[in-house]
N, C-alpha and C positions, 0 to 999 in steps of 0.2 A: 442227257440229251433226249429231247421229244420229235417224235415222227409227227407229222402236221398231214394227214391223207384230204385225199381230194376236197370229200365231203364238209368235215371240219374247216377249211381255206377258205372254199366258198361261203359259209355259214359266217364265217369271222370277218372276211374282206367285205364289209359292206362299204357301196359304190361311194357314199358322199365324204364318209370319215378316208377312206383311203383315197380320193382325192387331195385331202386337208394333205395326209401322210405327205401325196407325192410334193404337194406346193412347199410344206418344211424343208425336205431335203433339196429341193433347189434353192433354197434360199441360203442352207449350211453350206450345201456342197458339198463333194467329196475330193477327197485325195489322193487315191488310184483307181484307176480303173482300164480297164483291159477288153480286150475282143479276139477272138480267134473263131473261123470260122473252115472247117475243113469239109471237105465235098466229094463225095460217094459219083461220079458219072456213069449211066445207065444206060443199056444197048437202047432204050427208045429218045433218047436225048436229055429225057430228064434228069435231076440228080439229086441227090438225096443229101442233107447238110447236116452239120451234127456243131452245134455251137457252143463255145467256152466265155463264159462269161463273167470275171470277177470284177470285185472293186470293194472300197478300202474306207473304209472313214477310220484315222487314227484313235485309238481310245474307247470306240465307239463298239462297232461291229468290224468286222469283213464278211465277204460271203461268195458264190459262186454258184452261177447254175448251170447246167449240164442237160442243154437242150438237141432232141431231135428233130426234125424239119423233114419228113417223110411225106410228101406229097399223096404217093400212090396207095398210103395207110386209106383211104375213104372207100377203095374196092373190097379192103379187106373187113369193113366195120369198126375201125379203129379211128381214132384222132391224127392230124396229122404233125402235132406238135405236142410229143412228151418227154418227161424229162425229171430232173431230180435240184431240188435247192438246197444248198448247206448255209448255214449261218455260225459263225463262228463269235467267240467271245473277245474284244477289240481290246482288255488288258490281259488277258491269261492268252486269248489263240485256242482255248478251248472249244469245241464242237456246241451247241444250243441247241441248233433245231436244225430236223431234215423235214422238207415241206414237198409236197407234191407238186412237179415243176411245171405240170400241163394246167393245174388252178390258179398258181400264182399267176403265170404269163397271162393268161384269159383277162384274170383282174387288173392286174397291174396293164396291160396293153391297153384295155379302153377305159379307164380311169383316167391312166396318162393323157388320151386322146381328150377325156374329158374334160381335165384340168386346160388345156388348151382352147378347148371352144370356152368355157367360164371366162379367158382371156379375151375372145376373139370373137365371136357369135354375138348376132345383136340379144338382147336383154329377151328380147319379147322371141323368139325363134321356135317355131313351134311343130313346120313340120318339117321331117327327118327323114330323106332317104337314105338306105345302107344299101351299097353296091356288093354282091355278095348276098351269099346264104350259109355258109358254116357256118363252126363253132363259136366263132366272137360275134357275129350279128347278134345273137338274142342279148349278148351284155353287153354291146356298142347301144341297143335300144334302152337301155335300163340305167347307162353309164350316163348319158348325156341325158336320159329324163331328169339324173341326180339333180344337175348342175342349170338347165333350162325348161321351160314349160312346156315339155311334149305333147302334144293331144294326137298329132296323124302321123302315121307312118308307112313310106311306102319300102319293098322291098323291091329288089331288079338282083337277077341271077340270068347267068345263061342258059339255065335247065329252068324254064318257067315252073314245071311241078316243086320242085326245091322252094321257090319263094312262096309259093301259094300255100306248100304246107308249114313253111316258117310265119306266114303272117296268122294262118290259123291257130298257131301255136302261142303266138306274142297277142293275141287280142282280148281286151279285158276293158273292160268298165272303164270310160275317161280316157279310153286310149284307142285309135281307129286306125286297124294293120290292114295294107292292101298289097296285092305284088302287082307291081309296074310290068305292063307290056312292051314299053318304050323306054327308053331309058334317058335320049333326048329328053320328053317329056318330062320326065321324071325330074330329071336334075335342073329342066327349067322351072318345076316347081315347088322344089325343095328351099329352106332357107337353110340347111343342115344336108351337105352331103359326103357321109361316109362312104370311101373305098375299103374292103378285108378283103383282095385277089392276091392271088399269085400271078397277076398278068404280066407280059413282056411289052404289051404293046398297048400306050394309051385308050382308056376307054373313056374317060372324059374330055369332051371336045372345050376349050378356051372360050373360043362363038357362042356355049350355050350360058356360061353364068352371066348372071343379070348382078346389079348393084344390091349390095347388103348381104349376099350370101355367104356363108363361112364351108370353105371345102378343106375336108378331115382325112386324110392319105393316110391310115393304119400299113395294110399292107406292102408290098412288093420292097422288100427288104436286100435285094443286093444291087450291085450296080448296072448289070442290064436289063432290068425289072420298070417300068413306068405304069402307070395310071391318069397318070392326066397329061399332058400334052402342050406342047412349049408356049402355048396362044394361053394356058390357064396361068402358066410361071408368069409370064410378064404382063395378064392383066391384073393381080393379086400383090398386096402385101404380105411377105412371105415370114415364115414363120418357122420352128424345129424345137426338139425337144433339146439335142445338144451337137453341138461344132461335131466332136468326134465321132460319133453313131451315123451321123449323115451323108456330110460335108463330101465326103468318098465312097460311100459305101453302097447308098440309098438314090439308085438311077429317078427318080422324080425332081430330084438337087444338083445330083453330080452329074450329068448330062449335062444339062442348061450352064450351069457351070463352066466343063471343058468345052460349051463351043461358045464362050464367051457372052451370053444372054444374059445372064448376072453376073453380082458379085457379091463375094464375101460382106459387103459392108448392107447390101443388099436383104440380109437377113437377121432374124431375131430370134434365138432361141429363149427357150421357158429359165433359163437360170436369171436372164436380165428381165425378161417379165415381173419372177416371181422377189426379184430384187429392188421391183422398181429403176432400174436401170433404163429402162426404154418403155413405149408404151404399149399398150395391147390396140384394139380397135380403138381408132381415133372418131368415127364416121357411123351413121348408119346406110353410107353411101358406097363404104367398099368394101372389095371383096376383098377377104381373108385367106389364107393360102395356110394349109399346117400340115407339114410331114414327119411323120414320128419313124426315129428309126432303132427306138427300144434300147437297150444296154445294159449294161450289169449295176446304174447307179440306181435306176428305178426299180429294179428286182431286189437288192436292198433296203431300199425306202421301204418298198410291201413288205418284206420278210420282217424289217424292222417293226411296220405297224400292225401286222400279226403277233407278233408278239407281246405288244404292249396288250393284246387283246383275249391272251390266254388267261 
């Protein structure tokens, strides 16, 4: 069995090939998979989540990540998402690889997003807002440069010094980082707009997207968690990485869901995308809607095409 540390992850998961990875396995599938999600509550309201994540492809692999979800870790200089991945051998059950779980998620989290706008985004999509400034903004910019023609990028945080030193940091030759003042603004003039918040309460307003734009919902990951706002669900074709990761889980879905605003048939996840089952962007007239709500099938896919890569 091989240790996979941060470094090494990073170095191997490059953005386009692990793409490719995630589109294969939606199109094999898997055959188990699982979610457990236990919760630490904290005398200032916040909570702290610690996440079990396996799943199964028979023959093949299994595997399992072992993530923490520590919010209040960015006071202390820490990450707020770390963790540990095991891969296991799918005919023996023997151990392979233990992979460093805070690299793997970073990749695999906006590759996935990225495999999605490749579906969804017009052809030509050029500039990119990310809402947010942590740890996944500098690969959310790098993830979707893979897959479309990036040249400008705005950033938007609530700490405007955070976005202004993330774009000084992302600017480079061919590529033109700015931090957004407005965020209105902003996402009026985005044709690519990434959310990576942990927010409760919509920050994207519905009234601001215009036609052709493809909006990318990474974060807020449990069910009372939104980012965009019931006016964006039902101007948009809506879109998910998978039924079960979402469908209940993922308050940007399952809100609008229980009060009746969609429906199930209403939606199209990446396994019928990458099956040809349904289609991706019909239009370069609508708006595209994609919320990812992560799972143990895509942490295997990566883990998988890490491996193929040692």
């Amino acid at each position: 069995m091989r240790h996979i540390d941060a470094e090494t992850t990073h170095r191997l998961l490059d953005y386009r090939g692990l793409v490719e990875g995630l589109r294969e396995m939606y199109r094999r599938g898997v055959d188990l998979t699982d979610r457990q999600v236990l919760h630490q509550k904290l005398p200032d309201g916040s909570q702290n989540d610690w996440l079990l994540l396996p799943a199964w492809q028979f023959g093949r692999h299994q595997g399992i990540k072992l993530v923490s979800v520590f919010p209040g870790n960015a006071k202390k200089g820490l990450a707020s998402v770390l963790g540990l991945y095991v891969l296991f051998d799918g005919e023996t059950g023997a151990p392979v690889l233990t992979v460093d779980g805070a690299a793997l998620t970073l990749r695999k989290t906006v590759c996935n997003s990225a495999l999605a706008v490749d579906y969804c985004a017009r052809a030509d999509a050029r500039k990119l807002l990310v809402v947010g400034a942590g740890n996944l903004a500098p690969h959310v910019v790098q993830a979707h440069s893979a897959v479309r023609p990036i040249a400008d990028v705005m950033i938007w945080n609530r700490t405007p010094a955070k976005a202004e030193a993330l774009a000084r940091h992302l600017a480079r030759p061919g590529l033109v980082v700015g931090a957004a003042a407005e965020l209105e603004a902003a996402v009026r003039w985005a044709d690519i707009v990434t959310t990576v918040t942990m927010s409760k309460e919509p920050l994207i307003r519905g009234e601001w997207l215009r036609p052709g734009q493809h909006l990318d919902l990474i974060g807020a990951f449990r069910p009372d968690m939104r980012e965009a706002d019931d006016t964006a669900v039902k101007r948009a074709r809506l879109f998910i990485d998978a039924r079960f990761t979402v469908l209940d889980d993922c308050g940007d879905i399952s809100q609008p869901l229980d009060a009746g605003l969609i429906k199930d048939a209403d939606i199209t996840d990446l396994f019928q995308l990458a099956r040809g089952e349904r289609p991706g962007r019909r239009s370069d007239a609508e708006i595209t809607f994609f919320k990812s709500g992560g799972g143990g099938h895509e942490d295997l896919a990566t883990a998988q095409y890490l491996l193929s890569r040692l």
